[in-house]
C-alpha positions as CSV (number, residue, x, y, z in Angstrom):
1,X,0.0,0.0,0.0
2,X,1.2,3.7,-0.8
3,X,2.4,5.7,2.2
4,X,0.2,8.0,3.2
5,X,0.7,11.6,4.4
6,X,-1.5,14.4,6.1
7,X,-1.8,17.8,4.8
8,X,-2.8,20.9,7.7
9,X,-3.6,23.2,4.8
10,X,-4.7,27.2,5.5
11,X,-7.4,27.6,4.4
12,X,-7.5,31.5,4.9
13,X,-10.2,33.5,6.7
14,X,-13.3,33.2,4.6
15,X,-12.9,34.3,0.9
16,X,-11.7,31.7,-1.0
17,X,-9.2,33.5,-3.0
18,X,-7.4,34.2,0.0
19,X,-5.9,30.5,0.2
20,X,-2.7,29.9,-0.9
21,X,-1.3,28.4,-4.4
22,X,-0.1,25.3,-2.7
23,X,-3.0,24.9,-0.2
24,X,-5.1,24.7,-3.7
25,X,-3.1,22.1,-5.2
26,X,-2.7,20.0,-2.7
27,X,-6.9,20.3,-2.6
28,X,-7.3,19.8,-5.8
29,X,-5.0,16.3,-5.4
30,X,-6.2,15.1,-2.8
31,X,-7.5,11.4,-2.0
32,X,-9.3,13.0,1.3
33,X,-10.7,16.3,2.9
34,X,-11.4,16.6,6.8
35,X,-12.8,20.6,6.7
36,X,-13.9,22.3,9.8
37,X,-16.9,25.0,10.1
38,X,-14.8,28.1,9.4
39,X,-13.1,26.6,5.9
40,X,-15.1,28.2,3.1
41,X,-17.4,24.9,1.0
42,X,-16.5,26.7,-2.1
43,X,-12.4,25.9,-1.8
44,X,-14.1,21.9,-1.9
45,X,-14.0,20.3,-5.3
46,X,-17.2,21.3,-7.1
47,X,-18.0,17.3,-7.6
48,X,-16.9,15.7,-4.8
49,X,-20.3,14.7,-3.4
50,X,-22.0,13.4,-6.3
51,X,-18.8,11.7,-7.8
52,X,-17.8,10.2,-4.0
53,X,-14.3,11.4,-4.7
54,X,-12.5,13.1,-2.5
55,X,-13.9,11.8,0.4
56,X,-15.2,14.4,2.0
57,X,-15.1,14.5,6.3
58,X,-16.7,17.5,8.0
59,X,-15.0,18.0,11.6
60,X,-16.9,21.4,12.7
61,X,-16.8,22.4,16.2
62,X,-19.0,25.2,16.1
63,X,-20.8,26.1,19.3
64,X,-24.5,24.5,19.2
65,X,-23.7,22.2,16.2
66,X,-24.7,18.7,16.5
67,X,-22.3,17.0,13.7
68,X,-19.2,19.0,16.2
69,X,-16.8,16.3,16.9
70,X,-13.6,15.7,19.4
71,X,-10.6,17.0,18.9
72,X,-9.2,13.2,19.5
73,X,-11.9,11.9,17.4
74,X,-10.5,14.5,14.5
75,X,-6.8,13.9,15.5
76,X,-8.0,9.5,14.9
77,X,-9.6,10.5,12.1
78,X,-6.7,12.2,9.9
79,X,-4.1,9.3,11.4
80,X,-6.8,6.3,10.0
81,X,-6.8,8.4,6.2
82,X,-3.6,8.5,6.2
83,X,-2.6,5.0,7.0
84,X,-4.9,3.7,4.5
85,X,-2.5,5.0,1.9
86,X,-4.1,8.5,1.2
87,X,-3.7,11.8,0.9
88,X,-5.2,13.7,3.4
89,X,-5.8,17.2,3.6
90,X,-6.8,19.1,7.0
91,X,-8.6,21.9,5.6
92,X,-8.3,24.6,8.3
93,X,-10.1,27.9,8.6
94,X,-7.2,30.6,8.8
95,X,-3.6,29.2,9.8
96,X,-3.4,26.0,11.4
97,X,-1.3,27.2,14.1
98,X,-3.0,30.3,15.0
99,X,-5.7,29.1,17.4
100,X,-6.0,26.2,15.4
101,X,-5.0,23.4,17.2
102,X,-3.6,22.6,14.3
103,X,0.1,22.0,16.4
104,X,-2.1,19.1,18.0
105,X,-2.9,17.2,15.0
106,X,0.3,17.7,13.7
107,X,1.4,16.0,17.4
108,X,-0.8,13.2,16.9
109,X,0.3,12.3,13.2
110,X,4.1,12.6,14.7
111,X,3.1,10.1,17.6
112,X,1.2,7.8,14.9
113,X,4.5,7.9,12.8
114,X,2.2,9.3,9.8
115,X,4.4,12.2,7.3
116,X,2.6,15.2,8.2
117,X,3.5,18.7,6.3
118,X,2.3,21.8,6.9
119,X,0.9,24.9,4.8
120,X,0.4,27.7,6.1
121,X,-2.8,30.4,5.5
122,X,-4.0,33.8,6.5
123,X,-5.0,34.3,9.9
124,X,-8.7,36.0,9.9
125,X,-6.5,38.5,12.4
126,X,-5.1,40.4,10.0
127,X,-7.4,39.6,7.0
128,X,-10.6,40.4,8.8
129,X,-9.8,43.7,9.6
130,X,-7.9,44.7,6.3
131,X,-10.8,43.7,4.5
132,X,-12.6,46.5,7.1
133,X,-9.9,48.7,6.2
134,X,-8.6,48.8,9.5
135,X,-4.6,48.6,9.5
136,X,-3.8,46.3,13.0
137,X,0.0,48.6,12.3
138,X,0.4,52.0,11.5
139,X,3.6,54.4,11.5
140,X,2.9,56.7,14.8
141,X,-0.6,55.0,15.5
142,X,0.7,51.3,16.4
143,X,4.0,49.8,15.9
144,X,2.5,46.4,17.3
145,X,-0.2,43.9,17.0
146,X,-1.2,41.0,19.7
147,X,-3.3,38.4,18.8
148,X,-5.6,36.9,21.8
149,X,-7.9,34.3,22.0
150,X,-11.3,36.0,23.1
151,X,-12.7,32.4,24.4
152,X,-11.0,32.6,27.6
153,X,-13.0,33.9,30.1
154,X,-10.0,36.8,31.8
155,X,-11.9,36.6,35.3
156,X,-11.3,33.3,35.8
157,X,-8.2,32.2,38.3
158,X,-6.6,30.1,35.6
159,X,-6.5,32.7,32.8
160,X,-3.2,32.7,31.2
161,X,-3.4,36.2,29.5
162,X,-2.1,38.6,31.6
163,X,-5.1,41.7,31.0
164,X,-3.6,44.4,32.8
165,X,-0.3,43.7,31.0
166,X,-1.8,43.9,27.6
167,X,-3.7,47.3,28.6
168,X,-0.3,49.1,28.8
169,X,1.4,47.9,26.2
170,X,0.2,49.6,23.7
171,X,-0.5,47.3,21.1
172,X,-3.2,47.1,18.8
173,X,-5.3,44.1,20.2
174,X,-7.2,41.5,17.9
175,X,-9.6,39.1,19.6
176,X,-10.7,35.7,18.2
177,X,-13.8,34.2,18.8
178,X,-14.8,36.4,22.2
179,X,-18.4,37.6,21.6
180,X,-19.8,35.8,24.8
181,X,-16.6,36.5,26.8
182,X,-16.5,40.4,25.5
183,X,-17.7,42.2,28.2
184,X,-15.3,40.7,30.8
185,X,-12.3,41.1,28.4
186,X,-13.4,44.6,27.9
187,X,-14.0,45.1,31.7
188,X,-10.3,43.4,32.7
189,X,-8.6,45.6,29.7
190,X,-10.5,48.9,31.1
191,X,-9.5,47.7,34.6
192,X,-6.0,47.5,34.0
193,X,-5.6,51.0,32.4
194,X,-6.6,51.1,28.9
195,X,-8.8,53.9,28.0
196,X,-13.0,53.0,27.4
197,X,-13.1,55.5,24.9
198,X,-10.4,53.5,22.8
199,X,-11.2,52.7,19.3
200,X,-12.7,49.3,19.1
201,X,-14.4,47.4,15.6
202,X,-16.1,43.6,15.8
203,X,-16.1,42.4,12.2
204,X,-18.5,39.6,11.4
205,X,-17.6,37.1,8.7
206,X,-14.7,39.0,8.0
207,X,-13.8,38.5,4.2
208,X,-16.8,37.0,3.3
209,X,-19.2,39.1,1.3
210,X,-21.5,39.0,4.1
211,X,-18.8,41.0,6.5
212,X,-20.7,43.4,8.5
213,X,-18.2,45.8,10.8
214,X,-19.2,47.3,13.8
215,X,-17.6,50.4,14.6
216,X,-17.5,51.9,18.9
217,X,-15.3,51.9,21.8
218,X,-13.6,49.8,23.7
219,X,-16.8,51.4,26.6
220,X,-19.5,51.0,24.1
221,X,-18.4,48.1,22.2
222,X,-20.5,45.2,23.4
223,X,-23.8,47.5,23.4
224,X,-23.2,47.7,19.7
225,X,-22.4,44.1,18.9
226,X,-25.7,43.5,20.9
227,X,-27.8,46.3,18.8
228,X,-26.3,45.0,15.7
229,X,-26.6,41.6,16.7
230,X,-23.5,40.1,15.6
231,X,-22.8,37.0,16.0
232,X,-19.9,34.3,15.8
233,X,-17.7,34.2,14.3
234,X,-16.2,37.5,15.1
235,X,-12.8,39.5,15.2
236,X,-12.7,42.4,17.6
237,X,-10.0,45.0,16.7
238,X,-9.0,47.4,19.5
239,X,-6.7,50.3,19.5
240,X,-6.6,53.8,17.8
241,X,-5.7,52.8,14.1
242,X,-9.4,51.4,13.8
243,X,-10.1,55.1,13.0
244,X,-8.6,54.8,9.5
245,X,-11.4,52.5,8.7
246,X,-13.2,56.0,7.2
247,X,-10.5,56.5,4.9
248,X,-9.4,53.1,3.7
249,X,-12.6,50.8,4.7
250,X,-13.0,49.2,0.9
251,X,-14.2,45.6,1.0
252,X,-17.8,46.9,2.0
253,X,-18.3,50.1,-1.0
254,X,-18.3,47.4,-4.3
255,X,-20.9,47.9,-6.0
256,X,-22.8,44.2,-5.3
257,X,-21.6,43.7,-1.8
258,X,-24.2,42.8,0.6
259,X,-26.5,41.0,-2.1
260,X,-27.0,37.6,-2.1
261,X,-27.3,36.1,-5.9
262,X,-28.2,32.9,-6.8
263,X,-26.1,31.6,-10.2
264,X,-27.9,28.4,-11.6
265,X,-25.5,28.0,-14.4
266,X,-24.3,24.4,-14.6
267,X,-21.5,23.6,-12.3
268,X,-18.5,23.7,-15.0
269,X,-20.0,27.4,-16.2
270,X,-20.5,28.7,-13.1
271,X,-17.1,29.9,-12.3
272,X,-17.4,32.5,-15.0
273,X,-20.4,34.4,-14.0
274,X,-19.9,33.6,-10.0
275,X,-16.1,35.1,-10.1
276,X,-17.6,38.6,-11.6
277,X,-20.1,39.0,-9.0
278,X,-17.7,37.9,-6.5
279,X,-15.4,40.8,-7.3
280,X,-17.9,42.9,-7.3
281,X,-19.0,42.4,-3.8
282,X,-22.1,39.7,-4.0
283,X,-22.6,36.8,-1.9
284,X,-22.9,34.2,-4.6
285,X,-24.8,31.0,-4.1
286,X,-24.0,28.5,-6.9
287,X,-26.8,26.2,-7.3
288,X,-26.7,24.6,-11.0
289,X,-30.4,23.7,-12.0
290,X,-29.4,22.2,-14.8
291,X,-26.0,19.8,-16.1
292,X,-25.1,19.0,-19.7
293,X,-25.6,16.0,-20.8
294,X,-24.1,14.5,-24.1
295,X,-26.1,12.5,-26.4
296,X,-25.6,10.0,-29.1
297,X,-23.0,11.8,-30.7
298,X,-22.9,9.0,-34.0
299,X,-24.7,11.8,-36.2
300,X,-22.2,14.0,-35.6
301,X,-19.3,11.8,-36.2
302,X,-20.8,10.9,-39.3
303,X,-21.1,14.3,-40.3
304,X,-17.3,15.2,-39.9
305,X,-16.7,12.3,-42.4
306,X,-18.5,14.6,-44.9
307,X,-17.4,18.2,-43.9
308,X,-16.4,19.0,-47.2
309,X,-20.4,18.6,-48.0
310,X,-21.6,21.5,-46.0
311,X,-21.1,25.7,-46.6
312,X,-21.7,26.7,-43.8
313,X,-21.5,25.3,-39.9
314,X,-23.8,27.4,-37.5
315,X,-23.2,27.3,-34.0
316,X,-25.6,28.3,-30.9
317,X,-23.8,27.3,-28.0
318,X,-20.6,27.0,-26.1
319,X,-21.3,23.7,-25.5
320,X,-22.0,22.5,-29.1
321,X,-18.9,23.9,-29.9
322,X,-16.8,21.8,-27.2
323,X,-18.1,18.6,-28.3
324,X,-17.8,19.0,-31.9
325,X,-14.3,20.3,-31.5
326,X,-13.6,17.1,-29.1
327,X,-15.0,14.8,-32.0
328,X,-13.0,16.7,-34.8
329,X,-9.8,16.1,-32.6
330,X,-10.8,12.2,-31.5
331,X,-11.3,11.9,-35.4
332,X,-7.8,12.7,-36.3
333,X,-8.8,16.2,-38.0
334,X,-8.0,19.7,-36.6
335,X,-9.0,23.2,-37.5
336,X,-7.5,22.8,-41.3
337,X,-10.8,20.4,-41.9
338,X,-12.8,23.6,-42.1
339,X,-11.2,25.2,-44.1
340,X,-13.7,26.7,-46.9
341,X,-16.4,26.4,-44.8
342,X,-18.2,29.2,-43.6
343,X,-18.6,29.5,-39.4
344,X,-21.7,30.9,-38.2
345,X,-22.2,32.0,-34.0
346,X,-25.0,33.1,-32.3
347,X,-23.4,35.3,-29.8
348,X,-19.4,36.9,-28.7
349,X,-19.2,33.7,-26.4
350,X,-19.9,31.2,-28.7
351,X,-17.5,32.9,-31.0
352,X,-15.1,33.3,-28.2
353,X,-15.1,29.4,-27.5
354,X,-14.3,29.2,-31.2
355,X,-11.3,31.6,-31.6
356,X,-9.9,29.7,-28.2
357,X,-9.4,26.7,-30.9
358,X,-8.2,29.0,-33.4
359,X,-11.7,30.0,-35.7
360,X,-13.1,33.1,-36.5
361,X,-16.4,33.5,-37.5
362,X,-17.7,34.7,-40.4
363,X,-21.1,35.9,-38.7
364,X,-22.5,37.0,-35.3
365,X,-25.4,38.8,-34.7
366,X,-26.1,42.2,-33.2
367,X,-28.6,40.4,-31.1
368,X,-27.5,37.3,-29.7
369,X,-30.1,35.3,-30.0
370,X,-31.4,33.3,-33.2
371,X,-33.8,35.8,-34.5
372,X,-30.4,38.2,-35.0
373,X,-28.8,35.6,-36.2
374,X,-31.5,34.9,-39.1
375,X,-31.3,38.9,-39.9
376,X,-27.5,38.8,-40.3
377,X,-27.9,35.7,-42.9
378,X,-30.6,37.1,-44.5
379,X,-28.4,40.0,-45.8
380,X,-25.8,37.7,-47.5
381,X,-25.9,35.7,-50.8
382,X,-24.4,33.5,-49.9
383,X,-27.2,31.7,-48.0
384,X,-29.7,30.8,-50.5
385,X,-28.8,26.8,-51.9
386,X,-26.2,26.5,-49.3
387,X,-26.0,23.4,-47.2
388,X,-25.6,24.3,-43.4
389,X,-25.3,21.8,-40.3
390,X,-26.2,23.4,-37.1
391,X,-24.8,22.0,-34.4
392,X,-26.9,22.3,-31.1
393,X,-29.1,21.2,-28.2
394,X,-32.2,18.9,-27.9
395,X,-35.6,20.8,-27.0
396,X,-34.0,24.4,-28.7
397,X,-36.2,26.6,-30.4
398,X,-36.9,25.6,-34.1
399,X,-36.4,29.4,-35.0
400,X,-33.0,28.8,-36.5
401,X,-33.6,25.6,-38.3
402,X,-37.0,27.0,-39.9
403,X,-35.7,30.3,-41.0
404,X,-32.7,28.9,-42.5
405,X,-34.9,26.7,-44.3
406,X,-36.9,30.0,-45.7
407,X,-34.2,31.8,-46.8
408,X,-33.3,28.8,-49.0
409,X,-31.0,26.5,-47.2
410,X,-30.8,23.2,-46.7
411,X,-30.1,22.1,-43.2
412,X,-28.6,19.4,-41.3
413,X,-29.6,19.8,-37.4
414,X,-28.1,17.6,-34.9
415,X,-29.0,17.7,-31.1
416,X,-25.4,16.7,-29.7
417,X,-26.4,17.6,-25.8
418,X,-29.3,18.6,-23.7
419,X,-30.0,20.5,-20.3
420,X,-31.3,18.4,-17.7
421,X,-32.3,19.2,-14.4
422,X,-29.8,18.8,-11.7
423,X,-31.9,19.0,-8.2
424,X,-28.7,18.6,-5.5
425,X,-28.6,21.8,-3.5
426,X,-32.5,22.8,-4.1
427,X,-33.6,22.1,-0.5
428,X,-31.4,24.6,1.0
429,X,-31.6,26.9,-2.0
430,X,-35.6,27.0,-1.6
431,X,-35.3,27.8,2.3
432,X,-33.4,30.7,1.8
433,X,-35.9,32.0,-1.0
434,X,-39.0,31.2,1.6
435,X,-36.6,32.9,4.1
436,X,-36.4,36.1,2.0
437,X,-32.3,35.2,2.3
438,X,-31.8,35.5,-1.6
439,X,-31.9,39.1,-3.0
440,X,-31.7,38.0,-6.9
441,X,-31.2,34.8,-9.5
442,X,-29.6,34.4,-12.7
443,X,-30.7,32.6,-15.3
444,X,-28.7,32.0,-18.0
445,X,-31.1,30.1,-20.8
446,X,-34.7,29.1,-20.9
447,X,-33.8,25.4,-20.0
448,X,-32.2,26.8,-16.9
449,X,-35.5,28.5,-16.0
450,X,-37.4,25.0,-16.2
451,X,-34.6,23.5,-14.2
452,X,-34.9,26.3,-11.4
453,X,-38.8,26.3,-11.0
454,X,-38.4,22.6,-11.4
455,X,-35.8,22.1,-8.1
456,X,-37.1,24.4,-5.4
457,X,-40.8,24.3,-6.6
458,X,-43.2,27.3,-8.4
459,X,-43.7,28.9,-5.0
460,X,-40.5,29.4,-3.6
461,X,-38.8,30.3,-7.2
462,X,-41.2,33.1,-7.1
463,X,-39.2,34.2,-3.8
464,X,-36.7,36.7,-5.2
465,X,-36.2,39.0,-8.6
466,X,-34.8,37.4,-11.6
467,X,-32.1,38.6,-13.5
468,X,-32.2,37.6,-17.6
469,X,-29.9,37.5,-20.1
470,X,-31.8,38.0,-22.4
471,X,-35.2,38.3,-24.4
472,X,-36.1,34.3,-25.0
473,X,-34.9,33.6,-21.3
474,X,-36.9,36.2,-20.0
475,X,-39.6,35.3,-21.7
476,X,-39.9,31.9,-20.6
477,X,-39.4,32.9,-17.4
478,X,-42.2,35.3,-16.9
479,X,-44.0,32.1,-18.8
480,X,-42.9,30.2,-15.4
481,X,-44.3,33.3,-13.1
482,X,-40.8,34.6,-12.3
483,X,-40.5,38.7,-12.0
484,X,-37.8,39.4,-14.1
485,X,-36.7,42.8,-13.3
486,X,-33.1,42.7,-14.6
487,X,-32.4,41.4,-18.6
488,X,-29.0,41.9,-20.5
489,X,-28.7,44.5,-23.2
490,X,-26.1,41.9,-24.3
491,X,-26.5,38.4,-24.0
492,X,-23.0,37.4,-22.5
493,X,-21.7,37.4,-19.0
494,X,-20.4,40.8,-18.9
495,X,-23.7,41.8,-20.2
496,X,-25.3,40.5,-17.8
497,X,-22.7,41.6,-14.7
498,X,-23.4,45.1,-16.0
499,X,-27.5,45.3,-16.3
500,X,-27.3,43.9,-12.6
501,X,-24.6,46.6,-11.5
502,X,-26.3,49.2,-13.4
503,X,-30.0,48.2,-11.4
504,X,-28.2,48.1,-8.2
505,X,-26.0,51.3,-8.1
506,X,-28.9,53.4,-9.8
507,X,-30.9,52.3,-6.7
């Protein structure tokens, strides 16, 4: 049996871009994943659940949480993985040896005789409050930082932070985890000479796009985190640079930020339309209501043997072009079989998919959708008699195929994939649109508008405003009872990004 080894991988304070290049390799090769509460579910591979690999192990010791386990019951847990010959990465929220206990599991795997290596991460101590734009250092404001654990209850005999110490020493002073224990921290650090009326910030969630920062003093801090009702996990900042969060606070003025938007793109498109939003502030729930799913793809091999037969190859979707182009590869042909042959796309990112192998299209519309398409053909002469295979999805509009046809063409269609419904993720997706949690959806094609209503139910989709990218989508989904209040000028990604900035910043 392979030797197995343990991994205590960072897994940085909350925004998954915050984890480091080798803490996403090793995630990304991994045979196993043990991931506590405060590691963000989006650094897990996408698949994992419904393909069984990784193996996935949640650990969370979150106060209140019935699945919280043991430490030792954790510490067994990696040592078992590993001697069964696997990889195993410890996904840890922050760094696994800032209040991580990660130094214990790292003990135990020694003890167990298990390799063991260790990556690093961003502490949510100094990520939390940067993303408040709160500096824990600053040239004549603080020339130190401490970092405390706020769980340890400072009137107790056996507390091992010295309070009164750390109110003199004129540090800036990060607390983990201390909402319950706040006002005796506060009262021990006020006790032993530090100022009430000392800057002070709690920062919920900090780096996650639902971060909400609480700004009073050291006096007035725990009335505020009560009014506000913030709860774990939080990072209290004390000490007078918090008062450059006016100037420098940033994370919290992008344009999206504070709005939670649903993307129902399948899960291998996602990324595209959930990394904009992301930058842009919103708290982006990926919950794919539909997957692609190839069909009998015999037609279209058939048809490569006679490329030389058709004028003209009209494309509708990104999809259609990936699988033709993996069947013109698989048959030994490359871009140089087209040569001669007209290239027809319905919209920039079809036509982008097709430059990426080194095409570039003779037509694409105004309008990106199959009507504009039509209109563009329509002008040419070079339409009428010619023979055109349109490569595309089952259940499509016949809008294409039919006015082709009229214009005087003779056309091959062939249905290489369809949109099915994917339901995994639709029971917590419709509680948080009963809940009023969800602020808007995307939807990305009609079939995805089926796949929506169809996975969380008619009532619940109804739950939140619909953003379109464009006319047919929004048509069927006003057809499904949906309030579409958003639609794309342009019917890409970036069109879409900026009719939903454009609504939200107007407002």
């Amino acid at each position: 049996m392979a030797e197995g080894k343990v991994f205590l991988v960072g897994a940085g304070p909350g925004d998954p871009g915050l984890i480091t290049v080798r803490g996403r390799e090793l995630i990304d090769g991994a045979d196993a994943i043990v991931y506590d509460a405060l590691a963000n579910p989006a650094l897990l591979p996408p698949d994992a659940v419904s393909a069984g690999f990784p193996e996935l192990f949640y650990v969370g010791k979150r106060g209140g949480d019935k699945r919280s386990v043991t430490q030792e019951d954790i510490n067994q847990l990696i040592v078992r993985l590993a001697r069964e010959g696997k990889r195993v990465v410890r996904l840890k929220g922050g760094d696994p040896f800032v209040f991580g206990r990660g130094s214990e599991e790292a003990i135990a795997c020694a003890e167990a005789s298990v390799p063991c290596e260790i990556i690093p991460g961003i502490t949510a101590g100094i990520a939390a409050p940067a993303y408040a734009g709160i500096p824990v250092t600053h040239r004549g404001m603080a020339s130190s930082v401490t970092l405390v654990t706020g769980s340890e209850d400072p009137s107790k005999l056996s507390s091992t932070t010295n309070w009164g110490a750390l109110a003199k020493s004129g540090s800036t002073i990060v607390l983990y985890v201390g909402v319950k224990t706040l006002p005796q921290t506060t009262a021990a650090l006020i006790g032993g000479g530090l100022p009430a009326e000392t800057p002070a910030a709690a920062i919920q969630w900090g780096t996650h796009s639902r971060q909400r920062t609480v700004v009073a003093t050291l006096g007035t801090l725990c009335d505020a985190i009560e009014h506000e009702r913030l709860k774990a996990p939080v990072v209290t900042v004390i000490g007078w640079s918090v008062l450059l969060r006016d100037e420098i606070a940033w994370f919290e003025k992008r344009p999206l930020f504070g709005k939670r938007i649903v993307v129902t793109r399948a899960a291998d498109q996602a990324p595209a339309l959930s990394g904009r939003l992301r930058e842009l502030g919103a708290d982006v729930l990926e919950v794919p209501a539909v997957r692609i799913a190839r069909l009998d793809l015999d037609p279209l091999r058939s048809a490569l043997e006679r490329l030389s037969a058709y004028e003209w190859i009209v494309f509708t979707s990104r999809n259609g072009v990936s699988l033709f182009w993996e069947q013109l590869l698989s048959s030994g042909r490359d871009a140089r079989a087209l040569a001669g042959i007209k290239i027809a796309a319905v919209g920039a990112a079809t036509a982008g998919t097709l430059l990426e192998h080194g095409i570039a299209v003779d037509v694409i519309p105004e309008r990106f959708v199959a009507e504009g398409l039509l209109d563009a053909l329509r002008d040419r002469d070079d339409v009428r008699g010619a023979s055109v295979l349109h490569v595309g999805a089952e259940g499509a509009r016949d809008v294409l195929r039919a006015g082709l046809e009229e214009l005087g063409a003779t056309v091959t269609l062939l249905s290489v994939y369809r949109s099915v419904p994917q339901p995994e993720g639709a029971e917590n997706l419709r509680a948080a649109l009963e809940q009023g949690e969800v602020d808007l959806v995307t939807l990305m094609s009609a079939s995805a508008v089926t796949g929506f209503v169809d996975a969380v139910g008619a009532d619940a989709a109804r739950g939140a405003s619909a953003a379109s990218i464009g006319p047919i989508t929004s048509e069927a989904a006003r057809g499904a009872g949906l309030d579409v209040t958003i639609e794309a000028a342009e019917s890409t990604i970036d069109g879409l990004v900026d009719a939903i900035v454009g609504t939200y910043t107007r407002g």
